[in-house]
N, C-alpha and C positions, 0 to 999 in steps of 0.2 A: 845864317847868311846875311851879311851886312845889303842895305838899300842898291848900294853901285852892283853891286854883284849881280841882284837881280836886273833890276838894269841890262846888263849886261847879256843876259841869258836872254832877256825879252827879245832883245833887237838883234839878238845872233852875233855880238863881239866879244868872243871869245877864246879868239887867238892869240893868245899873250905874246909874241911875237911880231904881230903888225894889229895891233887893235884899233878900231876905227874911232875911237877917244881915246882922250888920257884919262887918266880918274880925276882932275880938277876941273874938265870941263864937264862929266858927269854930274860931280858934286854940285857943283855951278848949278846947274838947270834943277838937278834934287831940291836947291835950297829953295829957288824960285818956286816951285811947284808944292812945297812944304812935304819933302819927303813923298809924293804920289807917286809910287814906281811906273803904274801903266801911263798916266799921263807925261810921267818926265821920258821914258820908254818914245812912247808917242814923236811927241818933240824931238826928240834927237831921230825919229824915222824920218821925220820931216825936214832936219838938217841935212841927212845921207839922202834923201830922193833930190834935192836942191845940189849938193855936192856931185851925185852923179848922173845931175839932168846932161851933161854934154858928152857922156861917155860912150862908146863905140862899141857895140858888140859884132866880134865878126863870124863868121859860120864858117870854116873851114871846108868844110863838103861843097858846100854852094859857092863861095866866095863872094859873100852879102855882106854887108853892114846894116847895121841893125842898131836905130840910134834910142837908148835912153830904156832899156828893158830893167835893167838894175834901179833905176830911181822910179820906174813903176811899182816894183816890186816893194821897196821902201814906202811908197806913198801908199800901198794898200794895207801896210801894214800896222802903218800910222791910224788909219782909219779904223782895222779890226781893236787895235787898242785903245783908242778910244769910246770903243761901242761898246768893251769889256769894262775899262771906267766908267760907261755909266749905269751898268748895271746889265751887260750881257745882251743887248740887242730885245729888251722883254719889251713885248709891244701890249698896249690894250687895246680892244674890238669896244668900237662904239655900239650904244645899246641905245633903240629905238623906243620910245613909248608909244602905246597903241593908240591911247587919247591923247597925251600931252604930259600930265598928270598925275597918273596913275601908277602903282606899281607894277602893274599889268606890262612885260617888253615882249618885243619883237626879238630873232636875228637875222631875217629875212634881209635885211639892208647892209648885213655886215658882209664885207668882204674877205673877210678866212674862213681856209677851210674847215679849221681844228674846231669851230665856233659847231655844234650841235643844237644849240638850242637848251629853253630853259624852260621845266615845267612844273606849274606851281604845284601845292601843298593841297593836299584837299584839308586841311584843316585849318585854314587861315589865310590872310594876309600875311599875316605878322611871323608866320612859320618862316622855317629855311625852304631853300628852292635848291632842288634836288637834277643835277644834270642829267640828262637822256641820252 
């Protein structure tokens, strides 16, 4: 599957009947972006949330207007691809030294919850540290 293609799949155009690009202005932003599918992906979510910031949605049951739900939806999608480019939303937990110094940590101060704690080796420093 060639670069546009994906593209395409990312940002959900793929109606070949009314496509929300052409394929030169896909190519276009690919080039800029040197081939990065999620980031060119990205970009063009963010050209569609600007495109249908003024659009209307109406609720037929209720008969509401409802302005700009479409270019939220672009605009968050823009964002989860982004966070997939930079490597999937993997966060680090900061780690507290008890002295300063020392190899000796805390996670008392971290804020996740997945963080357990770390407990040393009885045979060393210099050993692995073995999660709990």
């Amino acid at each position: 599957m060639i670069a546009r293609d994906r593209v395409r799949l990312q940002i959900g155009d793929t109606n070949t009947s009314s496509p929300l690009f052409t394929d030169l202005e896909i190519d276009t932003i690919l080039s800029e972006r040197a081939n990065d599918v999620l980031i060119t992906s990205a970009d063009l979510c963010d050209i569609l949330a600007t495109r249908f910031a003024s659009d209307f949605d109406f609720k037929w049951k209720d008969g509401e207007f409802k302005k700009g739900s479409r270019s939220a939806s672009y605009a968050k999608r823009a964002i989860a691809l982004r966070t997939r480019a930079a490597g999937g939303g993997i966060a680090s937990v900061p780690v507290t030294r008890v002295d300063g110094y020392s190899q000796e940590t805390s996670t008392r101060d971290t804020s996740s919850s997945s963080v357990t704690g770390i407990e040393r080796s009885p045979f060393g420093s210099d050993d692995f540290e073995v999660p709990i």
